[in-house]
C-alpha positions as CSV (number, residue, x, y, z in Angstrom):
1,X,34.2,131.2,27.2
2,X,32.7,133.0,29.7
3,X,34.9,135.4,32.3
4,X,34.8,132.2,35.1
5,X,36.3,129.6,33.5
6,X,39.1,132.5,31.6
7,X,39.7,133.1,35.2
8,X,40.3,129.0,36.4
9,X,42.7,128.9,33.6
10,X,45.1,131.4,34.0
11,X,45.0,130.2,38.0
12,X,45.6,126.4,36.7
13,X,48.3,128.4,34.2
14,X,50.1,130.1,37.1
15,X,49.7,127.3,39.5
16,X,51.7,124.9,36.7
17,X,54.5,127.0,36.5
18,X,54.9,127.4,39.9
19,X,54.6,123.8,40.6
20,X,57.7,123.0,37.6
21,X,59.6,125.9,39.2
22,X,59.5,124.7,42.4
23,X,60.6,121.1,41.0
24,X,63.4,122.2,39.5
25,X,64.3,123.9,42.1
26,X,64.2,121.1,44.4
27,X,65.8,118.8,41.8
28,X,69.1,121.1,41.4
29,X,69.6,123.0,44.2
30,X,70.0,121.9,48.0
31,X,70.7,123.4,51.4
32,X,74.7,122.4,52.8
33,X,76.1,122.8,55.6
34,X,79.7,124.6,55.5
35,X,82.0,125.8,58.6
36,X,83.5,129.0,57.8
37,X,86.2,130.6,60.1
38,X,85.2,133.3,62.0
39,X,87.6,135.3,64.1
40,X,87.5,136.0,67.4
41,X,85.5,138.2,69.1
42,X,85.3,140.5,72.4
43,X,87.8,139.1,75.1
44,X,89.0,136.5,73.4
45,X,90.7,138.5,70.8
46,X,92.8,139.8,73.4
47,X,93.1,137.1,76.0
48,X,94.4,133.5,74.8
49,X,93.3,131.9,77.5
50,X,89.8,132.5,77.4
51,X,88.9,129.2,76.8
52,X,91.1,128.3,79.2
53,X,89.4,130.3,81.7
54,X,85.9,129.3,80.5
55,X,86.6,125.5,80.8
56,X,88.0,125.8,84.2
57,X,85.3,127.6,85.3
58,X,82.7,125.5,84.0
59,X,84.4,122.4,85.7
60,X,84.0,124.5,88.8
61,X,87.0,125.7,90.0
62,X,87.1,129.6,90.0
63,X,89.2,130.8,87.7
64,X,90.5,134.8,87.3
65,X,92.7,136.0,83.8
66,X,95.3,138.9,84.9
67,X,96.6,140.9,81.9
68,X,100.0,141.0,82.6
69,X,103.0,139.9,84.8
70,X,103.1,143.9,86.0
71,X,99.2,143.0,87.4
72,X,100.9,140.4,89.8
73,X,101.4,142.9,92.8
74,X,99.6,140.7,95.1
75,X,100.0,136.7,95.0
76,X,97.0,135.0,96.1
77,X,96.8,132.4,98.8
78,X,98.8,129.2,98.4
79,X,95.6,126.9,97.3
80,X,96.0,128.6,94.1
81,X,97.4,127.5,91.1
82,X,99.4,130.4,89.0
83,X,99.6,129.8,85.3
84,X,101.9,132.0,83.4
85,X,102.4,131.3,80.0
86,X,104.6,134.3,78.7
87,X,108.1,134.6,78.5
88,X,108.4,136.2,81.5
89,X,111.0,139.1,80.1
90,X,109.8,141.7,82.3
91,X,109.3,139.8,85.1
92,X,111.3,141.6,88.0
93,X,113.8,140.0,90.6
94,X,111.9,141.0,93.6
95,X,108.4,139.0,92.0
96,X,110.7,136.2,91.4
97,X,112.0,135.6,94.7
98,X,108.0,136.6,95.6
99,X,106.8,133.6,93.3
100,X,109.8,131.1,94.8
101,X,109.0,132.3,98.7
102,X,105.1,131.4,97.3
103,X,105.6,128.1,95.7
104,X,107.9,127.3,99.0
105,X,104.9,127.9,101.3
106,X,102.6,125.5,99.1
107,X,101.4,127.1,96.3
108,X,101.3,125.8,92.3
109,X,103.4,127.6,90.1
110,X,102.6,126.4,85.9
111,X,105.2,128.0,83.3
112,X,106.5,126.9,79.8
113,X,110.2,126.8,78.6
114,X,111.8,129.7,77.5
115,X,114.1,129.9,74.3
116,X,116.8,132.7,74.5
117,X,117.7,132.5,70.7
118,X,118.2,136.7,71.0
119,X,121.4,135.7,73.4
120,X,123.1,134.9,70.3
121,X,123.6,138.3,69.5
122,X,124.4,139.4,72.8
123,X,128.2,140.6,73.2
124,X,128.9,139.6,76.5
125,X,127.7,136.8,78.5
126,X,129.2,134.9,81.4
127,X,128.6,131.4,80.2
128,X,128.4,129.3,76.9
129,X,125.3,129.3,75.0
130,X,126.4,125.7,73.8
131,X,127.5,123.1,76.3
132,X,129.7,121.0,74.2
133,X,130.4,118.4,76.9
134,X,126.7,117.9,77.9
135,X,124.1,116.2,76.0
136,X,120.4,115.1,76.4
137,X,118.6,111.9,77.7
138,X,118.8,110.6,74.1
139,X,122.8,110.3,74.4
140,X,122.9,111.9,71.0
141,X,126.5,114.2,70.4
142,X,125.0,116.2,67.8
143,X,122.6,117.2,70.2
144,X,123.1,120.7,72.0
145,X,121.0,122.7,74.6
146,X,120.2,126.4,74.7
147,X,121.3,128.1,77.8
148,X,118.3,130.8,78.8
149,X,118.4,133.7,81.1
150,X,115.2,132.9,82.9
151,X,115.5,132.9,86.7
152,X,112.9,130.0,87.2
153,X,115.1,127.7,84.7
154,X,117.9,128.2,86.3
155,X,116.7,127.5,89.6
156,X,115.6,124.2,88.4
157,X,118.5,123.9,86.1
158,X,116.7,123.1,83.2
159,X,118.1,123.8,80.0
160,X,116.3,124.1,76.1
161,X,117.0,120.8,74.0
162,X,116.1,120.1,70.4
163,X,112.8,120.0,68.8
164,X,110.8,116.4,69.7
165,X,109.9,114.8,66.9
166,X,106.5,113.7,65.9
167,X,107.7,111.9,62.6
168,X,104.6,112.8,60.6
169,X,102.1,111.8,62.9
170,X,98.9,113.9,64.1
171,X,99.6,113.3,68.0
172,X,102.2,111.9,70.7
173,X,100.7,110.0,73.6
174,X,102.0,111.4,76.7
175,X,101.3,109.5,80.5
176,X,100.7,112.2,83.1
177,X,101.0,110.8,86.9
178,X,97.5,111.8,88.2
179,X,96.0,110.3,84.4
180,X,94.5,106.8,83.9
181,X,95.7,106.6,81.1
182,X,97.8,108.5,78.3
183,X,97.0,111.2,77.1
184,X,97.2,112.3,73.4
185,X,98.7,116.1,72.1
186,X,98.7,117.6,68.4
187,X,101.7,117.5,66.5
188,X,103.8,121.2,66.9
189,X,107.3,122.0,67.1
190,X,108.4,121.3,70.6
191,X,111.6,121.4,72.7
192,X,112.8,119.0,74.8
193,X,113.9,120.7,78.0
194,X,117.3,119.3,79.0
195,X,118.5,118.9,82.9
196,X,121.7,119.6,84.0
197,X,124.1,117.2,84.7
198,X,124.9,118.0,88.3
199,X,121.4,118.9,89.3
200,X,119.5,116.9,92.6
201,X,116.8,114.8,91.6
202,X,114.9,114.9,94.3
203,X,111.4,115.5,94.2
204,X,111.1,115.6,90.1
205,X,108.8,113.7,87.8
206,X,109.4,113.6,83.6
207,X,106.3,113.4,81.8
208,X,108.0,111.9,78.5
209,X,106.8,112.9,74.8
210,X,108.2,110.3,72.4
211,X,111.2,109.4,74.8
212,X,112.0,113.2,75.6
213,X,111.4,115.5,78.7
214,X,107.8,117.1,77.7
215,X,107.0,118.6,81.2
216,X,109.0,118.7,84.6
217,X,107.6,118.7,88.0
218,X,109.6,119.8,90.8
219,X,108.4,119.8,94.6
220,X,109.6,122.5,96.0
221,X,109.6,122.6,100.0
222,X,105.6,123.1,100.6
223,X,104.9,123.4,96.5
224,X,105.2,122.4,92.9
225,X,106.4,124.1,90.1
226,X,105.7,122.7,86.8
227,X,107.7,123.6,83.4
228,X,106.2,122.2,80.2
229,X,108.0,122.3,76.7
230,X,105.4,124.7,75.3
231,X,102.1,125.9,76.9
232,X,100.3,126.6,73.3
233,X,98.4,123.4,73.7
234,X,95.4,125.4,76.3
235,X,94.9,128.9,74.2
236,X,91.9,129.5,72.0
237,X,93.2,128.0,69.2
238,X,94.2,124.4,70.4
239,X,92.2,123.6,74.0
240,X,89.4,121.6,71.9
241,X,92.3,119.7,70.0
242,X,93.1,115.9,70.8
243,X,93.0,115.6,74.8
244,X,94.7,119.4,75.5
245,X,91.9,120.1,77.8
246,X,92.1,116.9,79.4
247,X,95.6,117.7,80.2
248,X,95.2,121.3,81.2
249,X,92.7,119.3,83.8
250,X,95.5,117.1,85.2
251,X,98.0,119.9,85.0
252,X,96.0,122.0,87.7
253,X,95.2,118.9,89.6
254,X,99.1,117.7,89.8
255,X,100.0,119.3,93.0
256,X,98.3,116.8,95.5
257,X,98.3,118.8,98.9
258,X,95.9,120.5,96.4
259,X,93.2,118.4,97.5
260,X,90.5,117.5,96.1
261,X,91.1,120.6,94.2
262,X,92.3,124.0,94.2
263,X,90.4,126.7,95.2
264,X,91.6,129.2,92.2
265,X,93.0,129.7,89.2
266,X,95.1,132.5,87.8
267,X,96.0,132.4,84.3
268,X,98.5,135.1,82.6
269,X,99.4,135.5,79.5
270,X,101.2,138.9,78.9
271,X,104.8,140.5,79.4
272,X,102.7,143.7,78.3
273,X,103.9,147.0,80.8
274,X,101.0,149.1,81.2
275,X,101.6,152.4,79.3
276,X,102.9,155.7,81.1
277,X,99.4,157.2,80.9
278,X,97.9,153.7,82.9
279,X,101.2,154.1,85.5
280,X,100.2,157.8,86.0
281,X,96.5,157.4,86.9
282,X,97.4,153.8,89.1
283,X,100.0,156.0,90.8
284,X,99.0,159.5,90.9
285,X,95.3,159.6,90.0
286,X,94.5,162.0,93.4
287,X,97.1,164.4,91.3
288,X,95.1,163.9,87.5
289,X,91.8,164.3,89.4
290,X,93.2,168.0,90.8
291,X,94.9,168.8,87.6
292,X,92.0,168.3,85.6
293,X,89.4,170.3,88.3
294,X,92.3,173.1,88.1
295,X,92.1,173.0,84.4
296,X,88.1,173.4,84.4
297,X,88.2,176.1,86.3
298,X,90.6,177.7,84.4
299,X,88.7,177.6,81.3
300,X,85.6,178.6,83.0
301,X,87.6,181.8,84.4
302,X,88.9,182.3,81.1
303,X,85.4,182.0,79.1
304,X,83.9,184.8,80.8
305,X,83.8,188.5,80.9
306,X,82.5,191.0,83.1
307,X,81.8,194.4,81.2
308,X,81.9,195.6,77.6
309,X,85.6,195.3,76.8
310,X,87.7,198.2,76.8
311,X,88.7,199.2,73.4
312,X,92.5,199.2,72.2
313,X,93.8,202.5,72.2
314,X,95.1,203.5,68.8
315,X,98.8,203.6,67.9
316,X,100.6,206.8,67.4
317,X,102.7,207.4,64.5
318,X,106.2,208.9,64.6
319,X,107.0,211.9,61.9
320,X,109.0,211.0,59.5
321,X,111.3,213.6,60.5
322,X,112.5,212.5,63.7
323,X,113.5,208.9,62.2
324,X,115.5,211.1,59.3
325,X,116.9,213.5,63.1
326,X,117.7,210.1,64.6
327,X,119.5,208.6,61.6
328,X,122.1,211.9,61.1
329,X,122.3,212.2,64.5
330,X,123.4,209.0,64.6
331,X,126.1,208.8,61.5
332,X,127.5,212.6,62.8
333,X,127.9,210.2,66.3
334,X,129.8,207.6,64.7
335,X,132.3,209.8,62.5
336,X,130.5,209.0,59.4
337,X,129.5,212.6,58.0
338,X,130.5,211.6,54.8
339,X,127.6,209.2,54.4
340,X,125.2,212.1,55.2
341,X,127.3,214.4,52.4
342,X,127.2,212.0,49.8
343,X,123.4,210.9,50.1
344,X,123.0,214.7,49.8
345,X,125.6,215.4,46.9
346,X,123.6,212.5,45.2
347,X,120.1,213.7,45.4
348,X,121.5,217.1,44.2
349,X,123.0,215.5,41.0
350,X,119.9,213.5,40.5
351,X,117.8,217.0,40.6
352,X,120.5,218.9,38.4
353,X,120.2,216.0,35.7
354,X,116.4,216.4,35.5
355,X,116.4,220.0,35.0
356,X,119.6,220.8,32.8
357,X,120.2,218.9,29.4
358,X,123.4,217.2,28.9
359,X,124.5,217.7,32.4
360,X,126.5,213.8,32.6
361,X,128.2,215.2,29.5
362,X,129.8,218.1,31.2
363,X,133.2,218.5,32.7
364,X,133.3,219.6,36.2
365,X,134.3,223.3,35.2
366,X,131.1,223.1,32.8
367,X,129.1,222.5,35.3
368,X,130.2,225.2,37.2
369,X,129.6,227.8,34.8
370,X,126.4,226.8,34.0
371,X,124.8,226.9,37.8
372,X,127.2,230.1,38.6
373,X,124.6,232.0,35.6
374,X,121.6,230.1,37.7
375,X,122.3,231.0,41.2
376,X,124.5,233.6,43.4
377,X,127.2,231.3,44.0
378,X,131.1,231.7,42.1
379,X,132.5,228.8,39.8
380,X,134.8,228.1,43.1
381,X,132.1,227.7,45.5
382,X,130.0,225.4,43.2
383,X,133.3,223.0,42.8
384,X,134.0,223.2,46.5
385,X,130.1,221.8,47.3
386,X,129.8,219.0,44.2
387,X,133.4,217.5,44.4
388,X,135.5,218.6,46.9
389,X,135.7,217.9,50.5
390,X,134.7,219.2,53.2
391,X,136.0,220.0,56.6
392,X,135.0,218.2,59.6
393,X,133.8,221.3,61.4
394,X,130.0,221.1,62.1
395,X,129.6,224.9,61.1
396,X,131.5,224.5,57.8
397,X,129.4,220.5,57.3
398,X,126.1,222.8,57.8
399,X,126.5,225.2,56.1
400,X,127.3,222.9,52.9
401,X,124.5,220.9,53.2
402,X,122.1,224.4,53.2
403,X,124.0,225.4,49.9
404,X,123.2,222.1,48.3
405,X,119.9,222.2,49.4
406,X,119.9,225.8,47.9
407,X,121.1,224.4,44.4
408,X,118.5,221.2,44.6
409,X,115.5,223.9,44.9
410,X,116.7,226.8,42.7
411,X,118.0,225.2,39.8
């Protein structure tokens, strides 16, 4: 067989294998499709209402997110509509009467119930949290409402029912005024929000979810304010659910002097108070800015030297001696030469047991004789300097110190 045809075989060879790999691969495996969860990324992490925002925006009507309730400084003109779907804990008194004086003049004010379960463990409050005398639409006496402390509930005298049930069905339909026809929302725990008794009905529409108040739209003078059970229904998570977008749609559309649309949107979604840094630099940022230029400089004064640096003079050390002056000066000062006479009697002794065997073993009188034979001093002297005392008199006190001294060095 020549090298050719060894050639056209191993090519058929390889091309064979190939073939049955690639049909066997086709025969067991295939390519599916799976959704996998991702989460959310960039703005929408942080913001809820992105999609809210995006959805308005893309059925034209300009649409603006604000971080927080603090970011409300300045209420825009009254063809907007304001959403707010926190629980408005920080919101002030002074931007609530702002928001009422707004929605007076014309404007669109969107906000969701607010559940004050936290008042239960308040000490003091001025009225019931239960109302045992009034009950809901549904004429039920085990029923009970939920007294909150929000402003904008008590001006509409709205109160927090009990959860609306869905009995174990995916959606509700609900019938919105400005809709053709009803609209459906995903099964979630919901509230029914309760009015009061004695409250004026003027000028209020129920949108109804399974026979219990859902949302409540109140005209107020030039505007509307509308309260829904639960705002959930137009974050991230649930706008593409059921028809939650179509009713976000008919929500913004509800105040009709509104016409054909509004001109804006603002959508907020956080109690969030800016931190004391943020407050510092939106209130005294003039101040940071000359703080920090102040602080440059200061390091670049401090970073440089003109001239070799002068070296640091070497510290001068006492004698010995005038620490030992200062000390007896100071015991003979405070009536306490007997400290000084001991200390010296002791170093003596110490000196006199080095040099003279068995000196601890000796009597006083002993001891006597035996440095009397070693120096010029009597028996009596020697006595008079080890034991005795010693008068006060600084002549007699010196000259007993020099005689011990004497005996340290002779013996």
């Amino acid at each position: 067989m020549n090298t050719r045809i060894r050639h056209s075989v191993i090519a058929l060879v390889i091309i064979s294998v190939l073939g049955w790999l690639g049909w066997s691969i086709a025969q067991h495996f295939k390519y599916v499709d799976e959704v996998d969860w991702q989460p959310l990324q960039g703005e929408a992490r942080s913001n809820p209402l992105y999609a809210s925002r995006l959805f308005l925006k893309r059925m034209g009507i300009p649409t603006t997110s604000i971080e927080s309730l603090q970011s409300l400084t300045t209420l825009p003109d009254t063809n907007t509509v304001i959403i707010i779907t926190s629980a408005r804990h920080t919101l002030r008194h002074e931007q609530v009467a702002d928001l009422l004086q707004w929605v007076h003049q014309g404007g669109h004010l969107i906000i969701r119930s607010v559940t004050a379960n936290w008042e239960y463990f308040t000490p003091k409050r001025e009225q019931p949290l239960v109302d045992e005398n009034h009950n809901d639409s549904t004429d039920n006496p085990d029923d009970r409402q939920t007294f909150s402390d929000d402003a904008f509930q008590h001006y509409l005298q709205v109160y927090t029912g009990e959860s609306i049930p869905f009995e174990r069905k995916p959606s509700l339909p609900i019938q919105l005024p400005n809709a053709e026809h009803p609209l459906h929302i995903g099964s979630d725990y919901y509230e029914a929000l309760v009015l009061d008794a004695e409250s004026e009905q003027q000028g209020l529409h129920k949108v109804l979810l399974n026979g219990q108040n859902f949302i409540l739209q109140q005209q107020v003078s030039d505007g509307l304010i509308t309260l829904a059970s639960d705002l959930s229904i137009i974050d991230n998570y649930s706008l593409d659910n059921f028809d939650h977008a179509e009713i976000l749609w008919h929500l913004v559309h509800s105040h009709t002097k509104l016409t054909p649309h509004p001109s804006a949107v603002w959508l907020v979604h956080s109690d969030d108070i800016p931190s004391l840094f943020q407050l510092i630099w939106q209130k005294f940022w003039p101040l940071v800015i000359m703080l920090g230029l102040l602080l440059l400089i200061w390091v670049w004064r401090a970073s440089r030297r003109f001239g070799p640096m002068i070296p640091k003079a070497a510290e001068s050390r006492r004698n010995l001696m005038e620490h030992i002056h200062a000390s007896g000066h100071y015991y003979w000062q405070q009536h306490q030469h007997s400290i000084l006479l001991d200390s010296t009697r002791a170093a003596t002794q110490q000196r006199l047991i080095q040099r003279i065997p068995g000196w601890q073993a000796m009597s006083y009188e002993q001891q006597a004789n035996v440095l009397a034979t070693r120096t010029s001093l009597s028996e009596a002297q020697i006595l008079t300097l080890l034991h005795k005392r010693i008068a006060r008199r600084p002549h007699d006190f010196t000259e007993t110190i020099k005689q011990l001294e004497y005996i340290r060095t002779t013996v």
